[in-house]
N, C-alpha and C positions, 0 to 999 in steps of 0.2 A: 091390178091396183088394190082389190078386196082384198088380196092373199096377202100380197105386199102390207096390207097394213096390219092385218089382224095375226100377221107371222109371228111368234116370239121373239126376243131378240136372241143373238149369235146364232138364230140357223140360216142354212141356206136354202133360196126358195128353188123349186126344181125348175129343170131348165131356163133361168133366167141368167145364173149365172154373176146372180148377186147375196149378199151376206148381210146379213142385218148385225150392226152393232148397239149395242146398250147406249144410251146417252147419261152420260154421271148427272146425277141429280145434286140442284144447283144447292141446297138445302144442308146437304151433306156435306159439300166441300167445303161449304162458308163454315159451318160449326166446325170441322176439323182445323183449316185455317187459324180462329179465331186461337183455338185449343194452343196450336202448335205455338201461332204467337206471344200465347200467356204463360206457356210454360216456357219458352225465351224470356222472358223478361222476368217473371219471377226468379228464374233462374240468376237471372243479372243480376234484380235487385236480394237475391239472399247472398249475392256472392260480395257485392258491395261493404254492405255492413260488416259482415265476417272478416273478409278481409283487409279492411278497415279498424276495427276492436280488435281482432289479433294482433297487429302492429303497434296501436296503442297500446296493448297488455307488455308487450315485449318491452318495448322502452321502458314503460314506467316499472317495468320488474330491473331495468338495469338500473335506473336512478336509482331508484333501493338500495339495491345491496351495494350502488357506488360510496351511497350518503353514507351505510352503515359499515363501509369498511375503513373510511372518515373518519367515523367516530370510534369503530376501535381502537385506531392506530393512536390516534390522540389521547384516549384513556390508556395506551398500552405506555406512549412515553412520557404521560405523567404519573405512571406508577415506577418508570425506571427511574424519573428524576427524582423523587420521593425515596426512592431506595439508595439512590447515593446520595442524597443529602444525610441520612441516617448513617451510613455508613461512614462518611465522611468523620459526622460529630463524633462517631465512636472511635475513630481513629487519633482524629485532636484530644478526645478526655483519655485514653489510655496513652499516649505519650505524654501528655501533662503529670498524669500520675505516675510512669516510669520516670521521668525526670524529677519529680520531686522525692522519690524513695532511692533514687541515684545520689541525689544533692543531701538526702538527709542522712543515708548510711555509710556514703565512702567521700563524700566532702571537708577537707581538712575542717574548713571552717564551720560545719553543721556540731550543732549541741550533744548529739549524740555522738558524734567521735570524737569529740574532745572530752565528752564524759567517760568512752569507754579507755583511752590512752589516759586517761588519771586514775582511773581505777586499776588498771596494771600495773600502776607505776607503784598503786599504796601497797595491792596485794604483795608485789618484789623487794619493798623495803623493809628492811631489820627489825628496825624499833615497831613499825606498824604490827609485825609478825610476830613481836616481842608481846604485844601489850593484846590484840585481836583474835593471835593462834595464826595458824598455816590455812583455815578455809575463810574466807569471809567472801562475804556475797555485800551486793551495793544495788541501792532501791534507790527511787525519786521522791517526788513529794507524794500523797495519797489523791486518789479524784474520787470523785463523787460515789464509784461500785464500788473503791476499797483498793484497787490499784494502784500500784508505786512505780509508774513507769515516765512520770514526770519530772523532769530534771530541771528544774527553777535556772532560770539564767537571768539575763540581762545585758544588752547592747551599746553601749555609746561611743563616739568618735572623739577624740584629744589630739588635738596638733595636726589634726588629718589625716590620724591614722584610728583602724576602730579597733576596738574590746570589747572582751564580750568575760562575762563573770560568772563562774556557776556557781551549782551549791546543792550538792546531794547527800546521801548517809550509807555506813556501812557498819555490817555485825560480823561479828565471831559467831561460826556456827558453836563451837564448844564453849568459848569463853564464856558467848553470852553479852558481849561487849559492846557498846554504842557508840557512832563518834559520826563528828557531820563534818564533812570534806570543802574545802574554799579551795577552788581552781579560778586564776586569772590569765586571761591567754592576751598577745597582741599580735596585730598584723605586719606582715614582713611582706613590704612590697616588694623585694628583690627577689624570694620564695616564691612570692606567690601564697603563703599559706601562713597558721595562727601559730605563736609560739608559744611556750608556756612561761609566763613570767614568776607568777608561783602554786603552791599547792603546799596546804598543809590541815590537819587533821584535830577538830578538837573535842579530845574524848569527852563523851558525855556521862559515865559511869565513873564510879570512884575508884580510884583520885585521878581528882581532873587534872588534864592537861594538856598543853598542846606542843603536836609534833608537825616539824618542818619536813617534809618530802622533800620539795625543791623549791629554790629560789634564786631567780634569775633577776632581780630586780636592780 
């Protein structure tokens, strides 16, 4: 029983036929235990939070760029609708103005074609050619920089039908000659378009006088 106690542990005592084992000290186990538990649990509670704020990070990074893809698309079709409303007005004021340089150059009834068909009619007549020469050129009234590209008229209706009155001038380049042109035109509803009732020419250089072009009256 001496040998037996004072044996070390794991050896074997002779001739008995028995083994001493070591007894785990109780000391030992509990602090490894305790160990083992705290780092389970830490473990859990690091894993908690983590994966918990990563989740939240993900979603609120998707609301994000939800919000802000919102808000480009919004600013991107109020800059398309901005772009055609511009393009639009540009489209209305340049057929506004094709239509009025349409109506003002090849319109029977606009002042400028009825000025320029009187003024071929003086250039082609005789007496005019007679008294002006073979070049004459024809101007309007003067505006304010010095240009003569205003042809004075004037519109009124009679019996329900309209007239319109001009009144421009014409030179001899060689003669030198002056004379101021009276064109009256009327509307022909059957046409459609202004006739000329008359046109005649009174020189203004000496000796005065005046010449009858036409007269349809």
């Amino acid at each position: 029983l001496g040998r037996w106690l004072l044996a070390p542990a794991g050896r074997a005592l002779p001739g008995s036929g028995l083994c001493l084992r070591a007894r785990p000290q109780a000391g030992s186990s509990l602090r490894a235990a305790r160990q083992s538990i705290g780092t389970r649990a830490g473990g859990l509670r690091a894993e908690r939070p983590g994966d918990g704020s990563k989740y939240v990070s993900v979603q609120s990074g998707r609301s994000e760029g939800t919000a802000l893809s919102a808000a480009q698309k919004v600013k991107e079709a109020g800059r398309d609708f901005t772009y055609f409303i511009v393009v639009l007005v540009g489209i209305s004021v340049t057929g506004g103005l094709f239509y009025v340089i349409f109506k003002e150059l090849f319109s029977s009834s606009s002042p400028s074609k009825i000025y320029g068909d009187a003024l071929e009619k003086c250039r082609s007549h005789p007496e005019i050619i007679g008294v002006f020469g073979e070049s004459i050129k024809g101007y309007g009234e003067a505006t304010r920089r010095g240009r003569r590209q205003f042809v004075s008229h004037i519109e009124y209706v009679k019996d329900g039908l309209k007239y319109m009155r001009l009144k421009f001038y014409i030179e001899g380049f060689e003669s030198g000659k002056q004379g101021t042109v009276h064109v009256e035109v009327k509307e022909n509803p059957e046409k459609g378009r202004f006739e000329v009732r008359y046109i005649f020419v009174d020189v203004d250089t000496y000796p005065r006088r005046t010449i009858v072009v036409e007269d349809n009256r």
